[in-house]
N, C-alpha and C positions, 0 to 999 in steps of 0.2 A: 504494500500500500504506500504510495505516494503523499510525503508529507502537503501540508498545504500552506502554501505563501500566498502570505496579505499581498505583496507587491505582484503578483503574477500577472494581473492586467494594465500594470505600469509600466512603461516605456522606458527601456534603460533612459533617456535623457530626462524624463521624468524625477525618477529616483534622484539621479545626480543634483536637480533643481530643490527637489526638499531635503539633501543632506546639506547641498551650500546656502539655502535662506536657513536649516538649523545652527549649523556653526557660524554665519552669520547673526543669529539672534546671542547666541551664547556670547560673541566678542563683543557687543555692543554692553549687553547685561554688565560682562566682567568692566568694562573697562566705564560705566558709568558707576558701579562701586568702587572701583580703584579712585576717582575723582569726588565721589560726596565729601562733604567737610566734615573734619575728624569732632566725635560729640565734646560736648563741653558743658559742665553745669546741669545734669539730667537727675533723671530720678535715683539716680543713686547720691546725690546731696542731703546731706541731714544739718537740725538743728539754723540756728539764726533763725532770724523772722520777715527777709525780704530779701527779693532777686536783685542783686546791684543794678544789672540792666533793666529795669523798672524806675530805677532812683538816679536823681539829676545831682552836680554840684560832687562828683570822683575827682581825688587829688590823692595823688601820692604822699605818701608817710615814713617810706623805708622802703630801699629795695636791695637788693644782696646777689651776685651772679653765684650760681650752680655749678658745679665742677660733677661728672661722673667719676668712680672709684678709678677708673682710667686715667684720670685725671683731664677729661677731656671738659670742654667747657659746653654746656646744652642749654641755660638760659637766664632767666631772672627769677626771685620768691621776693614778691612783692606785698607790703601791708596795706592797702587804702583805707580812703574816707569818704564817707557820701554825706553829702549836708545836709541834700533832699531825704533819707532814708536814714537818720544820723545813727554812724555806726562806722564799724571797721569791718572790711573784706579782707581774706587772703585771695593774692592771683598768684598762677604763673605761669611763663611765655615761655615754650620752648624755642629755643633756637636750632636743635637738632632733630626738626621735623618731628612727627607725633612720637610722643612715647609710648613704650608697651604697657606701662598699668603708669598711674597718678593714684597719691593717696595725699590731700591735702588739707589742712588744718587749721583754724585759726581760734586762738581760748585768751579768756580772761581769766582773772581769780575771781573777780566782780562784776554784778550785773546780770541784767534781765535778759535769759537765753544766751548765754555767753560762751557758748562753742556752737562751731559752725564746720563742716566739712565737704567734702566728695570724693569720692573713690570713683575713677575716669578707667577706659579704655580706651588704647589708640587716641591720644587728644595732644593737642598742640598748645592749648590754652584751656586754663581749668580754672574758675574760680569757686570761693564759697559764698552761701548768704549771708547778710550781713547780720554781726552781731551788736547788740546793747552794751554800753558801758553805766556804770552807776556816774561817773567823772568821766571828765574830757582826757585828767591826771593816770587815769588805769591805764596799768602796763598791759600790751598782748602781746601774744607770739602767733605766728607764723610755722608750721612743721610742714615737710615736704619732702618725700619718697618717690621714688619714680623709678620705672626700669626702662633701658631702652637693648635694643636690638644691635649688637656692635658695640656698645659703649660700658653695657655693667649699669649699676646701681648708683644716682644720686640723692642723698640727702640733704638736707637744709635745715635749720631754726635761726630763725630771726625774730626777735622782741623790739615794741618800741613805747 
């Protein structure tokens, strides 16, 4: 008995046209994920009580370059402020293209809802939400973990 083929009443130049519009479909697919922009700020953020990019009146407060255990340089761990949303954010900017994991942080000892964080994948820029000070005078810090692909593990703390 004679197995049975789906393609049997398809024209060999047939076939050929739905194997190339398939791997056509697949190259476009892949290479429109290779191009989406790397997440940043998603639902894996906890704690604080407002998305920076909501709030108007961000100024810098401290920033610190990044070195991986390579000793390689990948970006900035920055402290901000927002007027409009008054409070402090951690960011920070890679400069060595997305990283493999972000684990980012920002604490008081004082204050209403006063840690803030994200845990990122693939991201180039990761901030937290903003947190509450009881004083304008409270000290924070800034903590920041990161792996990258080629470079090893960067960490960071910065207080200001």
């Amino acid at each position: 008995m004679k197995a049975v083929n789906s393609d049997v009443g398809l024209t060999h130049s047939r076939r050929n046209r739905r194997q190339k519009i398939g791997a056509a479909t697949v190259a476009v697919l892949t290479a429109l994920l290779a191009l989406s922009p790397a997440a940043s700020a998603s639902a894996s953020d906890w704690g604080g009580y407002a998305n920076p990019t909501s709030c108007s009146g961000l100024s810098l407060v401290k920033e610190a370059p990044v070195y991986s255990n390579s000793g390689t340089y990948v970006g900035l761990l920055q402290i901000k402020w927002s007027s409009g949303c008054p409070g402090n954010y951690a960011r920070f900017q890679s400069s060595a293209g997305a990283a493999q994991t972000v684990a980012l942080s920002i604490q008081s000892q004082v204050g209403w809802k006063n840690k803030a964080g994200a845990d990122e994948a693939n991201a180039s820029t990761v901030w937290t939400r903003i947190i509450q000070l009881n004083n304008s005078s409270d000290t924070v810090c800034a903590y920041l973990d990161a792996t990258y692909y080629g470079y090893g593990k960067a960490s960071k703390a910065i207080c200001a």
